[in-house]
N, C-alpha and C positions, 0 to 999 in steps of 0.2 A: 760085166765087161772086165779084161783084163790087161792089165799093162805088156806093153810088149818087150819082148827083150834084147836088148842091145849090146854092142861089145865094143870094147873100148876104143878099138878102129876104126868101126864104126862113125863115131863120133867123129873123125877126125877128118874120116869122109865127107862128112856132113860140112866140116867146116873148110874143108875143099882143101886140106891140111893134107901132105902125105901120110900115108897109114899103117908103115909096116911098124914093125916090134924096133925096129931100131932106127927108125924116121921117127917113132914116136919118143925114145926114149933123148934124140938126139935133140927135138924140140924144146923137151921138159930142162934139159940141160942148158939148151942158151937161152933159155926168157926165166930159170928158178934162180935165186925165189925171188918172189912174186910179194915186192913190199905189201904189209899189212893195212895199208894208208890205199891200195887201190881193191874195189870188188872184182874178182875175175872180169865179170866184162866190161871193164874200164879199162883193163890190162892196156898200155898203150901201144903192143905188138897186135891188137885183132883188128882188121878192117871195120870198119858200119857194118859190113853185115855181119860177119862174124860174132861182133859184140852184142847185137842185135838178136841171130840165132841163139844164143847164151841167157840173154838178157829174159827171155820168151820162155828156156829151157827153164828156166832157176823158177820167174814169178808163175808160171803160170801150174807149173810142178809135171812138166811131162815127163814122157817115157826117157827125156835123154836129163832130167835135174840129177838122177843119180850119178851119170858117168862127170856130167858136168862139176859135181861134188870132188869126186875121185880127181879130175882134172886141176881145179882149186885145191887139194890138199897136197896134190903132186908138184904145183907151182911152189908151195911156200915150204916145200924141205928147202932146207941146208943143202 
């Protein structure tokens, strides 16, 4: 079996988050960075589910832990 592949929009889809290249980039700019003191899905900007879908994405290691990764590393730029 293989992992499937997803894009970084995707994701945002999922999380019912607008999804274009500059909805996305607009996002990363009013919630970064992202204190070291919260796990991404603790962030206090994601609904229950949101945190929830994240939460699922990360322990469980699905097809979306990687973008979810990217997502967390993109929170805590400067």
């Amino acid at each position: 079996m293989h992992a499937a592949f997803h894009r970084y929009g995707e994701l945002f889809d999922q999380l019912g988050l607008p999804s274009s290249t500059v909805e996305i980039r607009t996002f990363i700019a009013a919630h970064a960075p992202l204190p070291g003191e919260f796990k991404l899905e603790d962030a206090p900007f994601w609904t229950p589910a949101q945190a929830q879908f994240l939460r699922e994405a990360v322990c469980e290691d699905s097809d979306w832990a990687a973008l979810a990764d990217q997502l967390n590393a993109a929170l805590r730029q400067h």
